[in-house]
N, C-alpha and C positions, 0 to 999 in steps of 0.2 A: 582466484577466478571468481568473478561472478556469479550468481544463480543464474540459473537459463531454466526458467520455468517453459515446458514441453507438455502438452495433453498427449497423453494414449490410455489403452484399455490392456487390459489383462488379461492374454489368452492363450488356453495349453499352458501356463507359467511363464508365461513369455510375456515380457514389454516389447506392445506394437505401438509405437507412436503415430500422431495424428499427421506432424512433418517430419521425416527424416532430419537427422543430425550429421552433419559432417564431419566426425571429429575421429580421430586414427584410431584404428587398433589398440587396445591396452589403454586407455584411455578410463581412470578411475572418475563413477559416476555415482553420487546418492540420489534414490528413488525415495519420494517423499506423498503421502496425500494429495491431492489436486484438488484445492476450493476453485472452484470458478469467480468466486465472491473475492478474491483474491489479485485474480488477473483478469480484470475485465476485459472484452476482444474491443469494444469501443469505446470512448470518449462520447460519455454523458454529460457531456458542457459544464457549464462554472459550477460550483457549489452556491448552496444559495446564501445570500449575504448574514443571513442569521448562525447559517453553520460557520458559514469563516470567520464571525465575531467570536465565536464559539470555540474554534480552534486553534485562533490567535491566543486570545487570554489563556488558554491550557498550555500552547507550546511556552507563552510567557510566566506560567507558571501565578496566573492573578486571575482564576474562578471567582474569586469574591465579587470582581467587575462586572458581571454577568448583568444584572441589573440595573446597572449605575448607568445614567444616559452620558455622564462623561466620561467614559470610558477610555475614550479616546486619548483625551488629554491626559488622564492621571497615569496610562501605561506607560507615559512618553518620561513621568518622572520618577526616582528614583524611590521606594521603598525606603522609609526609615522612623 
């Protein structure tokens, strides 16, 4: 099963969530910290073109590119 990240507060010891859950009886659940920074509620539009240069080369695992204005073209070949 997926996370199903849920905001509530903590009150009398009780989890009162922020939306109701639909889910049965007997239903095993873990309760975990709630960063908001985490689940944004909106869509803060594109990243800006510097961060996604930025997190292209990290997911490709080629930080050294960071600087290189061909950046471009050298990620396309292969390391050797």
């Amino acid at each position: 099963m997926e996370p199903l990240p849920v905001k509530g507060i903590l009150k009398n010891g009780q989890i009162v969530l922020e939306t109701p859950l639909d889910l049965p009886d007997g239903t095993l659940v873990t309760v975990l910290e709630y960063d908001e920074d985490d689940y944004p509620r909106e869509w803060k539009g594109p990243l800006p073109p510097e961060e996604i240069k930025q997190l292209m080369l990290a997911l490709a695992r080629r930080p050294d590119l960071a600087d290189d204005p061909d950046w471009q073209e050298k990620i396309r070949r292969p390391r050797g």
